[in-house]
N, C-alpha and C positions, 0 to 999 in steps of 0.2 A: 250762576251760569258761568261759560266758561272765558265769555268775554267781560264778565264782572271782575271774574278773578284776573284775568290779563290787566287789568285796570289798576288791582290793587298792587298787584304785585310792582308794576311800573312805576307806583306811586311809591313805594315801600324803597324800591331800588333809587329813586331822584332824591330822595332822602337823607339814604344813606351817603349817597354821592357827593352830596350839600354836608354832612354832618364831614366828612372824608377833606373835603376844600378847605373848611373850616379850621379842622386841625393842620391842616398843611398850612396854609398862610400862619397859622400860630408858631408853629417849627420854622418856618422861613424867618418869622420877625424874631423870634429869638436868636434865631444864626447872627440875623443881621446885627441885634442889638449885640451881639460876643464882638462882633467884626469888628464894631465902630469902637471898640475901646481898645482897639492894636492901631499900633502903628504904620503906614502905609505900607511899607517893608514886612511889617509882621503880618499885614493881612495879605500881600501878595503870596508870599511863601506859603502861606495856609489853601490860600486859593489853588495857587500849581502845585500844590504837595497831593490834595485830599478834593478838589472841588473841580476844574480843569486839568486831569490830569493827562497825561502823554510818556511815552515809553523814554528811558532816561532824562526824568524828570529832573533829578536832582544836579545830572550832571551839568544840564542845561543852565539850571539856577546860579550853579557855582563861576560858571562863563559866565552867566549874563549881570551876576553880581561882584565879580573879582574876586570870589573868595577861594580859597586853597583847593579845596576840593569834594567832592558831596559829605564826609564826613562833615566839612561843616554846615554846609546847607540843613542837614538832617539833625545838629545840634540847636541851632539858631529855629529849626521849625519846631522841634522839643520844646523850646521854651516862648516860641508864641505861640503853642497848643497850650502852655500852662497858664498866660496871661489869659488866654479866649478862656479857657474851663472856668480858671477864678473871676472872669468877669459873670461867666455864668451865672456860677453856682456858690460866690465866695470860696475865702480860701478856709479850711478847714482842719489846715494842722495842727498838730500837738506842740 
């Protein structure tokens, strides 16, 4: 009937929903385990680079950190996106 199938379908759809949460807290505790092996500094810059972000970001960071200019913000974030990656994923080069 047609309120069987509404039944099913709702149940098919919480499901999926629950299967969807699931992997999302799994993606979150991974961020978070990357996070925890930067440096407070390295995790901030990650956070307002790519997580918090806001229009002149980088210029923002370089005030708010002394440093020269978003050139360097943007090198400094370069390399605590490569400690986060390798904490991920290990490092993998040749």
């Amino acid at each position: 009937s047609a309120r069987e199938d509404r039944l099913l379908s709702n149940r098919v759809r919480r499901e999926e929903v629950q299967r969807m949460q699931e992997r999302a807290k799994l993606a979150c505790s991974i961020v978070q385990t990357g996070l925890q092996a930067l440096e407070d500094d390295e995790r901030h810059l990650l956070e307002a680079m790519y997580i918090h972000t806001t229009a002149g970001r980088a210029e923002r960071l370089a005030d708010e950190l002394g440093l020269a200019d978003s050139r360097t913000v943007y090198k400094r974030t370069e390399k605590a996106l490569r400690r986060f990656t390798i904490a991920l994923y290990g490092a993998t080069e040749l």
